[in-house]
LOSEGU-964523 format. One record per residue: residue number from 0; z, y, x of N, C-alpha, C in turn. Coordinates in Angstrom, 2 decimals. Atoms other than C-alpha are relative to their C-alpha. Example, Ala and Ser with C-alpha at 12.3 -4.5 7.8 and 13.67 -1.06 7.14 Angstrom:
<recs>
{seq 0; n.w 0.00; n.v -1.19; n.u 0.89; ca.w 7.80; ca.v -4.50; ca.u 12.30; c.w 0.00; c.v 1.20; c.u 0.90}
{seq 1; n.w -0.06; n.v -1.19; n.u -0.82; ca.w 7.14; ca.v -1.06; ca.u 13.67; c.w 0.73; c.v 1.09; c.u -0.77}
</recs>
This chain:
<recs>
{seq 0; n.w 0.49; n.v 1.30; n.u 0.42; ca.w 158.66; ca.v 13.34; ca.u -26.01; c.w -0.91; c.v -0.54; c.u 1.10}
{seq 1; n.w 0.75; n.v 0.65; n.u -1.12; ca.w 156.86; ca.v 10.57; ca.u -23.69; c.w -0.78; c.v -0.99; c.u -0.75}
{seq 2; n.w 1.12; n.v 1.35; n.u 0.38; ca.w 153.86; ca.v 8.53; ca.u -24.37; c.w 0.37; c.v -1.27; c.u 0.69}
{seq 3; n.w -0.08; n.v 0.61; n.u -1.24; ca.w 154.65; ca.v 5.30; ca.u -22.86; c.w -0.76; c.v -1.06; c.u -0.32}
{seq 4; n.w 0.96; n.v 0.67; n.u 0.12; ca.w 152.02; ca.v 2.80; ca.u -22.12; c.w 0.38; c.v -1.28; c.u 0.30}
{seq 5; n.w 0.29; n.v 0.76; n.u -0.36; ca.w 152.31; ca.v -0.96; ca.u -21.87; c.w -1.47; c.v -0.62; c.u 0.23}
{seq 6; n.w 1.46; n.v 0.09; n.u -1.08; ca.w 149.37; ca.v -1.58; ca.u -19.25; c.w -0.38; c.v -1.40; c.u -0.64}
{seq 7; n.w 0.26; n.v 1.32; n.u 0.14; ca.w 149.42; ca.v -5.47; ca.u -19.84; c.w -0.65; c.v 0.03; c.u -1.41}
{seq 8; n.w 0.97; n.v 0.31; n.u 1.19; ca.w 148.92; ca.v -5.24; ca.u -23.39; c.w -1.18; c.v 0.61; c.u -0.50}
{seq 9; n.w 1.40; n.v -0.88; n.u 0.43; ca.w 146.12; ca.v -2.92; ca.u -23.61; c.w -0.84; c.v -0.50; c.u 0.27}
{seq 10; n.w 1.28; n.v 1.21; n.u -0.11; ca.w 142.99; ca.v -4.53; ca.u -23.95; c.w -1.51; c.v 1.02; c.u -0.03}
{seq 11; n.w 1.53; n.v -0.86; n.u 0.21; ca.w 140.76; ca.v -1.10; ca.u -24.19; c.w -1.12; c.v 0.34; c.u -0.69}
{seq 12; n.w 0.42; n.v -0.17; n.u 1.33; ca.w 139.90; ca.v -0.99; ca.u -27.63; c.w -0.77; c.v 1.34; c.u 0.02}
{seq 13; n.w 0.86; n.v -1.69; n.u 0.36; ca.w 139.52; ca.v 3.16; ca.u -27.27; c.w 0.35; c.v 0.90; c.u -1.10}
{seq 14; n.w -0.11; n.v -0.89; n.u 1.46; ca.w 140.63; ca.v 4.02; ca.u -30.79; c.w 1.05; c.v 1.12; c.u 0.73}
{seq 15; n.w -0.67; n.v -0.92; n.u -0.19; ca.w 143.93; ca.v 5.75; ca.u -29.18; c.w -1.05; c.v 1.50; c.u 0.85}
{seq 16; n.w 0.36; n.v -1.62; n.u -1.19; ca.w 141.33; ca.v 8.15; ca.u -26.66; c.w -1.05; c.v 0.13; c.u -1.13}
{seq 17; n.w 0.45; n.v -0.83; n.u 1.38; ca.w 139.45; ca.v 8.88; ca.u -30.17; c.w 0.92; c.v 0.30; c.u -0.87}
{seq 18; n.w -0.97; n.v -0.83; n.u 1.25; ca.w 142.52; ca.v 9.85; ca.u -32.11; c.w 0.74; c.v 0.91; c.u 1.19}
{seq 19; n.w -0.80; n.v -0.52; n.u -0.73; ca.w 143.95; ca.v 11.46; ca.u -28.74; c.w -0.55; c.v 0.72; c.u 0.84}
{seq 20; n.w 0.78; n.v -0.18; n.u -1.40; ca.w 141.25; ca.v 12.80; ca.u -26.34; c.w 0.83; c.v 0.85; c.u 1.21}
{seq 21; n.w -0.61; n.v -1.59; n.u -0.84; ca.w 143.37; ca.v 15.83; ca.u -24.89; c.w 1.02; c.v -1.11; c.u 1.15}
{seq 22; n.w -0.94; n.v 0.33; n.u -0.15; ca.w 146.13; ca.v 12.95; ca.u -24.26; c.w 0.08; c.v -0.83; c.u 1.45}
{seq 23; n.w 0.21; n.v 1.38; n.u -0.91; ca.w 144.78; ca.v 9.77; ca.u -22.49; c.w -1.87; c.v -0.30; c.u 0.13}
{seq 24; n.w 1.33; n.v -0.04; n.u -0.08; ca.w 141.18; ca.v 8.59; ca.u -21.57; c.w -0.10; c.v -1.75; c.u 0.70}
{seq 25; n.w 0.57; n.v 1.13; n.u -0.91; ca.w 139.47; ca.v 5.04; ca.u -20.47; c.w -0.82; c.v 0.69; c.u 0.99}
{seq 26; n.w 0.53; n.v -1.21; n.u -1.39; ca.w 138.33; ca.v 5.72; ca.u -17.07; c.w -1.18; c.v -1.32; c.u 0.43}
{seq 27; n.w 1.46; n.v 0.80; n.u -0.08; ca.w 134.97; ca.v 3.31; ca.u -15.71; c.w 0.38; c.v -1.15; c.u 0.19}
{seq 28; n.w -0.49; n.v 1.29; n.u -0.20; ca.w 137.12; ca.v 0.23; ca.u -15.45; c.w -0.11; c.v -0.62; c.u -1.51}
{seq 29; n.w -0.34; n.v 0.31; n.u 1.10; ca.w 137.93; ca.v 0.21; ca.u -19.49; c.w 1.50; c.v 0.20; c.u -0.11}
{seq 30; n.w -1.29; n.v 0.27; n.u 0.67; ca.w 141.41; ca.v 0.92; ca.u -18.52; c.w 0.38; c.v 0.99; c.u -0.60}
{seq 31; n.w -0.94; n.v -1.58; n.u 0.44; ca.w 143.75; ca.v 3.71; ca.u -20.32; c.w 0.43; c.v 0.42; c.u 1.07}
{seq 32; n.w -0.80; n.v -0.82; n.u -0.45; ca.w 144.70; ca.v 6.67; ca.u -18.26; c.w 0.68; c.v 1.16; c.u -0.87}
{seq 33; n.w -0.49; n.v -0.87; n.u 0.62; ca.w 147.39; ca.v 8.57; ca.u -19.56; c.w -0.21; c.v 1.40; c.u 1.05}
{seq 34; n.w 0.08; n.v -0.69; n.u -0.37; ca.w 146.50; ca.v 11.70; ca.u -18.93; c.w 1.48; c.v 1.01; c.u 0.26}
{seq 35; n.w -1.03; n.v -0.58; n.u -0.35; ca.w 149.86; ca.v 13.51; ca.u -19.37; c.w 1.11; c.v -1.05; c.u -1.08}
{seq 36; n.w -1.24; n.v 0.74; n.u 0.98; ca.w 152.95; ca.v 11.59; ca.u -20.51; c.w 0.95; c.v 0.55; c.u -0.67}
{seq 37; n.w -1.23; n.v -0.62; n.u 1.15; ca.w 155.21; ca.v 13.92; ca.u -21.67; c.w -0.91; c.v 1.41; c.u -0.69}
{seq 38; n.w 1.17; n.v -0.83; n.u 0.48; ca.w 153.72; ca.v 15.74; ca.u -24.22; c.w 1.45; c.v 1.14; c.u -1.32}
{seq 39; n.w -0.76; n.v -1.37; n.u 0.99; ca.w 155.18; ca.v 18.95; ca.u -26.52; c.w -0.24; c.v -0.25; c.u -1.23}
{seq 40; n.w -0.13; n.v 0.03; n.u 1.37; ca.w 155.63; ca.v 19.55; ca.u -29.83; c.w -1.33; c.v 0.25; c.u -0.88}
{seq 41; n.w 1.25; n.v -0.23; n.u 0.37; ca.w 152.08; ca.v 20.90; ca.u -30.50; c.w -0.74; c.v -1.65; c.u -0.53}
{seq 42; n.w 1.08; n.v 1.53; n.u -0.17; ca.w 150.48; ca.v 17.31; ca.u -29.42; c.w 0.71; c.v -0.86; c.u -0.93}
{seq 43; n.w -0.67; n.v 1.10; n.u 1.28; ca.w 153.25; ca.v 14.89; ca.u -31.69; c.w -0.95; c.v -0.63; c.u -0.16}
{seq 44; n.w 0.88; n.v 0.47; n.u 0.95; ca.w 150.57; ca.v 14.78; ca.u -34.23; c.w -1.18; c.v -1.04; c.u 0.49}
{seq 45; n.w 1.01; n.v 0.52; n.u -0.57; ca.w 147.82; ca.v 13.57; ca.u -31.73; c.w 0.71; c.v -1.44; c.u 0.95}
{seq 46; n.w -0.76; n.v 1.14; n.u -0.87; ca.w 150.22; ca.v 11.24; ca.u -29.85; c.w 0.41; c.v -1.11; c.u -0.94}
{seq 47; n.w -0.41; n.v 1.08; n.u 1.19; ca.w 151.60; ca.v 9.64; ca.u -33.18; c.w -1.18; c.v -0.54; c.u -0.74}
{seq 48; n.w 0.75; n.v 0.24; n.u 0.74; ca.w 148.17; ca.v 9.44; ca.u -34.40; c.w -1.11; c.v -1.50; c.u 0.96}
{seq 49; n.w 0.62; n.v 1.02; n.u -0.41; ca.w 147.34; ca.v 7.30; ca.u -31.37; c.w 0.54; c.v -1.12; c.u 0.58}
{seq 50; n.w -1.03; n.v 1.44; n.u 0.28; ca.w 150.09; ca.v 4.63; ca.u -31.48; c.w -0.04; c.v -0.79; c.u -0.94}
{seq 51; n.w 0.63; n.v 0.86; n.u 0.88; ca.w 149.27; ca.v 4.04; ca.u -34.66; c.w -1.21; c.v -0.67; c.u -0.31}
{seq 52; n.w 1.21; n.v 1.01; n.u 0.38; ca.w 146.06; ca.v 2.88; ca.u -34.54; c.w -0.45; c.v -0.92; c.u 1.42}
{seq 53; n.w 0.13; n.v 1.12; n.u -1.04; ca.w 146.34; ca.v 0.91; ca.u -31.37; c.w -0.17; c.v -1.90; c.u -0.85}
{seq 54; n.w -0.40; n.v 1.61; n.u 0.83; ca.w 145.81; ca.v -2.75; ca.u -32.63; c.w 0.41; c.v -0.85; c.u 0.46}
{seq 55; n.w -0.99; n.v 0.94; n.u -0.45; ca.w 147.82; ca.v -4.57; ca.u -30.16; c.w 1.39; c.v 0.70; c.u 0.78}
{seq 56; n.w -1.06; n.v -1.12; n.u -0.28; ca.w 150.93; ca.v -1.88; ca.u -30.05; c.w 0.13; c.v -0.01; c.u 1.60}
{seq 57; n.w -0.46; n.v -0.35; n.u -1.68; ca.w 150.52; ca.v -0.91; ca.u -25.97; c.w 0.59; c.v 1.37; c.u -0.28}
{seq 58; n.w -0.49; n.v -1.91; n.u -0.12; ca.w 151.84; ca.v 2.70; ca.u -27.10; c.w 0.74; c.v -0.25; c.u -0.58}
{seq 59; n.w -1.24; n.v -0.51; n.u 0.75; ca.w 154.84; ca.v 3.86; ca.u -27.94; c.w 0.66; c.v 0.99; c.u 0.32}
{seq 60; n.w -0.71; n.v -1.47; n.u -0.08; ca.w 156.79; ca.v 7.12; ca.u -28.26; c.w 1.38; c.v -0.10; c.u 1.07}
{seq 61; n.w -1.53; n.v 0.06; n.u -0.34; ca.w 160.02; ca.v 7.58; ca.u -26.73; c.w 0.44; c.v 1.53; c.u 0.58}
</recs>
C-alpha cells in the first residue's frame, strides 16, 4: 500500500502527523513530509486513520 499526497491541496492542518506520527511529519515550513510512502500491513490502521481526518482530502491510499 502507498500513501499518496496531493502537495497543492494540503494546507497543514497537522491532524494527519497526530493520527500518523511514525508515517509523515510537518517539517519548519508547515509543509507535510511523507516520511515513508509505502507502508505495510502493520501501519494500514495509522495510514487510514490519517486520510480520514484530513479536512481538505490531500491523502489518499492506493
Amino acid at each position: 500500500m502507498k500513501i499518496v499526497l496531493d502537495r497543492p491541496r494540503c494546507e497543514g492542518h497537522g491532524l494527519c502527523e497526530e493520527a500518523a506520527p511514525q508515517l509523515m511529519h510537518l517539517d519548519d515550513d508547515g509543509e507535510l513530509v511523507l516520511d515513508r510512502e509505502e507502508i505495510g500491513d502493520a501501519e494500514a490502521p495509522l495510514a487510514n486513520a490519517a486520510v480520514r481526518v484530513c479536512p481538505v482530502a490531500a491523502l489518499r491510499l492506493a
